[in-house]
N, C-alpha and C positions, 0 to 999 in steps of 0.2 A: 431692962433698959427701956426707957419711956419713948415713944416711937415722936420723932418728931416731926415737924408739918413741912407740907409741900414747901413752902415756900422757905422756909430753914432750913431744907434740907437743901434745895436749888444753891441757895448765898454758900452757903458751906462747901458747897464745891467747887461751887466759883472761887471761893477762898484758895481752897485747897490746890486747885489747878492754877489758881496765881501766884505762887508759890514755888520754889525751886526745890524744895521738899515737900511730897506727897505724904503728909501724914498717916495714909492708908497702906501705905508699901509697908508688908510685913503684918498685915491683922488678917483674919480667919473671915470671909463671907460664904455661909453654907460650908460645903466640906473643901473651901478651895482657899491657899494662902496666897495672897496679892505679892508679886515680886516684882511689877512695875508699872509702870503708865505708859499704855502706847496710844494713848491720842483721847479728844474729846470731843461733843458736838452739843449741838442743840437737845440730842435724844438722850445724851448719857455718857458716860466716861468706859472707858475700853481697858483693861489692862491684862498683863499675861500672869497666868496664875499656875497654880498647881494643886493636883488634890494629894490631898494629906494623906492616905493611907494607900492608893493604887500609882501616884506619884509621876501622873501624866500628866503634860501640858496641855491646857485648854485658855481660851480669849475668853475674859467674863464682863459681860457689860452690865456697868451698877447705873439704876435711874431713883430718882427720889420716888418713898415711897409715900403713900395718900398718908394723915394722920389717921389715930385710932378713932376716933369720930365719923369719921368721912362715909357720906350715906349715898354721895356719887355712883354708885358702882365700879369705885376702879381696880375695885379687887377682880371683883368677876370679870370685868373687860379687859382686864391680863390675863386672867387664867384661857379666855374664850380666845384671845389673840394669839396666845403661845398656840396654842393647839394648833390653829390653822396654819399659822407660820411652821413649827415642827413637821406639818403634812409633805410640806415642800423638799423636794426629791430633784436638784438642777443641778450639774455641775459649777454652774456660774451664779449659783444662790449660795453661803453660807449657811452650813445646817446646824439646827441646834440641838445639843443634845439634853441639856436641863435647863432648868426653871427654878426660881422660888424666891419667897419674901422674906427677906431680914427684918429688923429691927429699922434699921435705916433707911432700908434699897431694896429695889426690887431688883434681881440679878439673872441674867440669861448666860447660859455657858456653852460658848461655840469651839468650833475648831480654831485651831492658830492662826492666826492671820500672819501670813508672810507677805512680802512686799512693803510697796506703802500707798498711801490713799492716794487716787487721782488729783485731788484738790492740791499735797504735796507735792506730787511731779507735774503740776502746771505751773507753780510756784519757781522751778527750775526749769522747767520749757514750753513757754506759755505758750506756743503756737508748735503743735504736732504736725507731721507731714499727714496729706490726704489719705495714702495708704492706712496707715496704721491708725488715724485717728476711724477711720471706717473700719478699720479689724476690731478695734475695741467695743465701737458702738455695734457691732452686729451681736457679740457677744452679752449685752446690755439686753440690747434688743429681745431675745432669745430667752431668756431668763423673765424680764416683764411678762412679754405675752405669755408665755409657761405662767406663770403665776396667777394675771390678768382673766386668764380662760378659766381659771378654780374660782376666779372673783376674790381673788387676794391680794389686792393692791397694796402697793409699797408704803405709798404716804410720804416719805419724807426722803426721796433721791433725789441728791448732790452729790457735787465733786468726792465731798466727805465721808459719803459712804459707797465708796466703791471702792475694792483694793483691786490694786495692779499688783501679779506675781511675778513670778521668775518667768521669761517668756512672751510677757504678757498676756497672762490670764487672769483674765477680768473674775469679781466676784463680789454681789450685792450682798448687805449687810443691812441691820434695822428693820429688814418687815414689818412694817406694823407698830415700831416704839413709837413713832409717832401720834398716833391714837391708844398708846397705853400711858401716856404722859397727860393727855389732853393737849398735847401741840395746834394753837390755834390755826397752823396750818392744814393740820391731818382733820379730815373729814369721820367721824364716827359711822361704823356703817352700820346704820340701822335701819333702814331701806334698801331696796334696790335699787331707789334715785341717786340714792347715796352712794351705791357701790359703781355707779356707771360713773358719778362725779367725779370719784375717787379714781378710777382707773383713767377717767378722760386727762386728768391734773397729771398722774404717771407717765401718761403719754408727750402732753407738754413738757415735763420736766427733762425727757429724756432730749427731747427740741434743743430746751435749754442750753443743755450742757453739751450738744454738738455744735451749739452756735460756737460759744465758746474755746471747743477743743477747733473749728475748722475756722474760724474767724481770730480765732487770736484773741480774744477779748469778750466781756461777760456780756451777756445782751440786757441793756440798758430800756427800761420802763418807765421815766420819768415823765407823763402825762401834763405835768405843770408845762413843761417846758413847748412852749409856742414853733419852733425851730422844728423842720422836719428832721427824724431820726437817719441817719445815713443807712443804706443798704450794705447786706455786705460786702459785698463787691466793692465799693469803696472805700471800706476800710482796707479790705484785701483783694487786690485788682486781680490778682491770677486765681481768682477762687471759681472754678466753673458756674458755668448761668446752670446748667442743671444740679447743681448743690444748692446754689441760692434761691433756686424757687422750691423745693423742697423745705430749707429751711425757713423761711418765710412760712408756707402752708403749716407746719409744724407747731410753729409757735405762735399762732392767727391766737386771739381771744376765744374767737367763735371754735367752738369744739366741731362743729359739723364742717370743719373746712381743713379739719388736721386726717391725718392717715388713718385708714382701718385701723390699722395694725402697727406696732413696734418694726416689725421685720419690714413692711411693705416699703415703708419711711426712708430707710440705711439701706436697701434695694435698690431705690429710687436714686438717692444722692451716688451710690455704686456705678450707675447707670453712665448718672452724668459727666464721671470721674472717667468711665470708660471713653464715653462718645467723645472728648474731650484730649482723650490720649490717639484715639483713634485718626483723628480728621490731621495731627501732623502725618502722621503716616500714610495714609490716604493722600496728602499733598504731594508726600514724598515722592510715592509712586508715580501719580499724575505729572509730576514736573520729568519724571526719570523716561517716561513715556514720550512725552512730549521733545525729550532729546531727541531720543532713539529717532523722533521722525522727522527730526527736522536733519538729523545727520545722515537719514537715509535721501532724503529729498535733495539735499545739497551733494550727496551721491551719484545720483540719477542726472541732476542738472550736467556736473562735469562729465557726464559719460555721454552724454547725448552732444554736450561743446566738441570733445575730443572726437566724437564718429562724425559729427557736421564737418570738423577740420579738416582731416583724414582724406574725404571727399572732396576736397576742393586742391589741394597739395598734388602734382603729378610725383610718378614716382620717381625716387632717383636713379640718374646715369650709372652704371654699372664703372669702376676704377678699373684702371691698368691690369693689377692682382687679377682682379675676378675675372677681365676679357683671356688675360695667361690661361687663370683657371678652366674657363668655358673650352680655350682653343685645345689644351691639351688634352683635355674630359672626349671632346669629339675625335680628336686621331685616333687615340686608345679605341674607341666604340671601331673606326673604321677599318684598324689594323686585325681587327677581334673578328669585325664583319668579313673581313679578303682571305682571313687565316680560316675560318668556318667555309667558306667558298672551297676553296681550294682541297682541303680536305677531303669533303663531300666530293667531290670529283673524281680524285683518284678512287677514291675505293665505288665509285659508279662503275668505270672502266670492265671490258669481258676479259674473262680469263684466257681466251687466244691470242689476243696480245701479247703476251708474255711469255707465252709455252714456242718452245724453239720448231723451228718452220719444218716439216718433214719433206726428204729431198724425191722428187719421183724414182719412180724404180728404172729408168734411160738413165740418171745418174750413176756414174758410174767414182768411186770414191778414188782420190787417190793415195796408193799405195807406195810407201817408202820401207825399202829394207832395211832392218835395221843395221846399225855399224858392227863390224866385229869387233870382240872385246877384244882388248891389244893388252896380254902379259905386262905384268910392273916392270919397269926396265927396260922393257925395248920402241925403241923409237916409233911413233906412228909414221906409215907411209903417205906421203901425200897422193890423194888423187888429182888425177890433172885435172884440167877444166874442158878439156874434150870429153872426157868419159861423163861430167857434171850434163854436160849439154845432151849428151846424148839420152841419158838417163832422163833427163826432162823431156826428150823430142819421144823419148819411147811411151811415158806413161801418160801420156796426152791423147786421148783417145779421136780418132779420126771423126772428122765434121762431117 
């Protein structure tokens, strides 16, 4: 089959992709059969394939190929770009595992692409939250400079070539089609002027597409127009000043005024996303502080009213009840006090007190006979009261 030319081969896909039928679903490119069309760009058409005899899924990207003629070198500046792009070893790169020229197309064959491209999910949520729009670019991020640092600039990063996965994991695609196409945008690097151009335009582009994802809207370069360009913060007023000057320096023209670095860039706007979440809380506190002292203060004031009061108020007259209470509270003590007394007393007292008196030995006791017993039955005799008298005159002993 006669190889046909650039520019024949470009219209014919555009055809092709105009189209509601892909004439190519179901033909053989290299060892792989085309079974559908998962998307298309500037660099080339993407579709899911399968190889014929080992019957794995791989994503093959077809681009038009140079004619037979062609003294460009775009053969060797495929061969020389695949290589370096194949070098690349990132989780957040898409790796290629073949290469090679058809008839038609020049064809690269990667892993599957799952998900779908960023430029689609802006399409359905044109304005990303901060968070995640900064979790995806760090991951962008991360993958350039990895590349950047080999002096392997991408060339042609857009929305369009990035897939968002399951999770969102990000993962760059096209290395280099761009300068295997001759893409008036992609720089050929044939210098090291060239390779620093190349990676500076990488840098902006990644600018680019965070204006985009963090502003809501594509950033507009229309030069004609006399009217100053709005900031972003005016098209999105909750957008942190530390994101907006970031992104401003990012996407400057002047290369010497954008970030070292991919990472330093999505570091920076991180920063500002922080200091920004930060300073409510920090109010929080200060306002919570600021209670506490004024409730302590308005504490203090009544406590110091209440003790000034206190001092000036005589106390009060003691009721009926309490004087009852006081007077009886006092007997009890004095009854307690007369009963303690008293006690203590007797037992002070000498033991001769109480021991019976001993009578001197001139005392003479008196002596009474006892009665006779008088038998059960017989009458006691009475004695007279002469005998009574006498007996008392007799045991009375003389003075």
């Amino acid at each position: 089959m006669a190889r046909h030319t650039s520019g024949h081969v470009g219209a014919e896909l555009g055809h092709m992709l105009g189209s509601d039928e892909d004439p190519l679903i179901g033909t053989t490119v290299g060892s792989y059969t085309l079974q559908a069309r998962l998307g298309a760009g500037e660099a080339g058409t993407v579709y899911r394939a399968r190889h014929r005899l080992l019957g794995h899924e791989r994503a093959l990207k077809l681009m038009p190929a140079p004619p037979l003629d062609d003294e460009s070198g775009s053969v060797e500046r495929f061969a020389r770009e695949l290589k370096l792009v194949a070098s690349l070893k990132h989780s957040n790169i898409v790796p290629i595992h073949d290469a090679g020229l058809d008839d038609r197309f020049y064809f690269i064959v990667m892993d599957p692409l799952v998900g779908t491209s960023l430029d689609e999910l802006l399409k359905v949520e044109p304005r990303l939250p901060f968070a995640r729009s900064l979790a995806l670019l760090a991951q962008a991020a991360s993958a350039l400079d990895y590349a950047n640092t080999a002096e392997i600039p991408h060339g042609d990063l857009t929305p369009a070539t990035i897939m968002v996965g399951p999770g969102d994991h990000l993962a760059l695609l096209d290395f280099g089609a761009g300068r295997i196409i001759g893409a008036p945008s992609s720089l050929p690097l044939e210098t090291v002027d060239h390779v620093i151009e190349a990676v500076a335009a990488d840098q902006r582009a990644l600018g680019v597409i965070a204006y985009q994802l963090l502003v809501g809207q594509p950033l507009t370069t229309d030069s004609s127009s006399e009217a100053p360009q709005p900031t972003p913060r005016e098209i999105r007023p909750d957008l942190p000043d530390g994101i907006q000057q970031a992104l401003l320096r990012q996407t400057s023209a002047d290369p010497a005024q954008r970030f070292a670095t991919s990472t330093e860039f999505v570091t920076t706007m991180r920063a500002g996303l922080d200091m920004r979440t930060a300073r409510p809380a920090a109010a929080t506190r200060g306002a919570t502080v600021e209670r506490e002292r004024d409730r302590w203060t308005s504490l203090q004031m009544e406590l110091r009213a209440a003790a000034h009061q206190s001092s000036q108020v005589p106390p009060p007259k003691p009721s009926r009840v309490r004087r009852r209470l006081l007077l009886a509270t006092a007997s009890a003590l004095a009854a307690c006090v007369l009963l303690t007394s008293l006690t203590w007393t007797a037992r002070s007292e000498p033991a001769s007190a109480t021991a019976p008196a001993v009578r001197p030995a001139t005392e003479r006791s008196l002596q009474v006979s006892p009665s006779p017993v008088v038998p059960a039955g017989i009458p006691a005799t009475p004695v007279p009261a002469s005998q009574h008298q006498q007996l008392g005159a007799r045991s009375v002993p003389p003075s």
